[in-house]
C-alpha positions in Angstrom: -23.1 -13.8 15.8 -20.8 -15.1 13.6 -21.4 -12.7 11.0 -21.0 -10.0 13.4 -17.6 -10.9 13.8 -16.6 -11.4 10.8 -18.0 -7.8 10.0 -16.1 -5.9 12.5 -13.1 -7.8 11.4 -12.9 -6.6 7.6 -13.9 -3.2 9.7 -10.9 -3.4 11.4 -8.5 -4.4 8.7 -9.8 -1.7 6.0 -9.3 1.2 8.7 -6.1 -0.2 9.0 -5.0 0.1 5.4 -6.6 3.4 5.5 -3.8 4.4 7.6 -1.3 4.3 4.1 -4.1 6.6 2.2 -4.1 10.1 4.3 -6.3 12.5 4.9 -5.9 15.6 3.1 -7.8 17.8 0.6 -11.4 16.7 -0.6 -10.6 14.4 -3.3 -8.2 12.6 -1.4 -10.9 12.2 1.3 -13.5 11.5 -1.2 -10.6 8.3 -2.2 -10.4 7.1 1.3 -14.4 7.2 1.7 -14.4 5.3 -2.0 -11.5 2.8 -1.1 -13.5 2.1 2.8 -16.4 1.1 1.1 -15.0 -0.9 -1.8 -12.9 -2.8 -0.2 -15.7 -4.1 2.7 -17.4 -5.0 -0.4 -13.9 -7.1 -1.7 -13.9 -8.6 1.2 -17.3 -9.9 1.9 -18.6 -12.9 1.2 -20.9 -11.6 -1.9 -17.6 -10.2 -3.9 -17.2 -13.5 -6.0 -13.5 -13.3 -6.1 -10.3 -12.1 -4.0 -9.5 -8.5 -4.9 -6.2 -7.1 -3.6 -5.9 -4.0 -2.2 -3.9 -2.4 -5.2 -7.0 -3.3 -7.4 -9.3 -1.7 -4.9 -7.0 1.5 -5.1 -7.3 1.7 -8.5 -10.8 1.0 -8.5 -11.3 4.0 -5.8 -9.1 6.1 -8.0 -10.8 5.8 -11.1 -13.7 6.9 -9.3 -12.6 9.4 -7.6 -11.0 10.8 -11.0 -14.5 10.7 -12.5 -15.3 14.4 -10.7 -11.5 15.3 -10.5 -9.7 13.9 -13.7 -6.4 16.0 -12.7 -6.3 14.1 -9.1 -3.7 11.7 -8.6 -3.8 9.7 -5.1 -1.3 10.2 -2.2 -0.6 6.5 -0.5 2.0 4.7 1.1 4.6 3.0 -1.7 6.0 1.1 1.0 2.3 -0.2 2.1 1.2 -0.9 -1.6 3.2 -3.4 -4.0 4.1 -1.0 -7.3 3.8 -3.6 -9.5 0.5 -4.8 -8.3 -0.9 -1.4 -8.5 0.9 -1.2 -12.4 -0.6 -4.3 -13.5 -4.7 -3.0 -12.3 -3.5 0.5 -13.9 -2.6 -1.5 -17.2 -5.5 -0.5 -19.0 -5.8 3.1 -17.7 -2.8 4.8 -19.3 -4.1 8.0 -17.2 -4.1 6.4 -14.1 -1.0 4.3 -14.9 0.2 7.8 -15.0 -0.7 8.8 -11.5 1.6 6.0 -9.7 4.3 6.5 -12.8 4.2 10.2 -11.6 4.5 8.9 -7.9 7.5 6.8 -8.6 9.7 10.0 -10.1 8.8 11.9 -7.1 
C-alpha cells in the first residue's frame, strides 16, 4: 500500500507543475504529455538521482523539438528558476535559445 501512496503522490505533484506549462497547440501538448511522464520517472525510486524540474523541461523540450525543431515551450518564468533552466540548456545552444527568446519577450 505504501507504494500506492507514494505513486499518487508524485501524481499529484507533476499535475501540479503542469499547471505552469499550458495547454495550447499540439506541440505544446505533446510537451506537457513528455514532461508528465518524465518527470514520474525523475521522481521514482528507479531514476538514480534527483532531477529538478528545469532539467525535466529541458529534457521534454528537446524531445518535443525532435518532430518540431522551430517549437519553443510556453511556461511559467515565475514557476521555473531561469538560471536552472540555463544551466540544463548549456549544451543545447538551440534550446538555450528558446528561454533566451522567452526572457526578451
Amino acid at each position: 500500500m505504501e507504494h500506492i501512496r507514494k505513486l499518487n503522490e508524485m501524481r499529484k505533484q507533476v499535475k501540479e507543475e503542469l499547471n505552469y506549462i499550458p495547454r495550447r497547440d499540439f506541440d505544446q501538448n505533446i510537451l506537457r504529455q513528455t514532461y508528465w511522464g518524465l518527470r514520474l520517472h525523475s521522481l521514482g525510486k528507479k531514476a538514480g538521482c534527483e532531477t529538478s524540474k528545469e532539467e525535466v523541461l529541458v529534457k521534454a523540450l528537446k524531445l518535443t523539438r525532435r518532430d518540431s525543431p522551430d517549437f519553443c515551450a510556453r511556461y511559467d518564468e515565475q514557476f521555473f528558476d531561469s538560471k536552472k533552466l540555463y544551466e540544463a540548456a548549456k549544451d543545447d545552444p538551440s534550446i538555450l535559445g528558446c528561454f533566451l527568446k522567452k526572457k526578451d519577450r
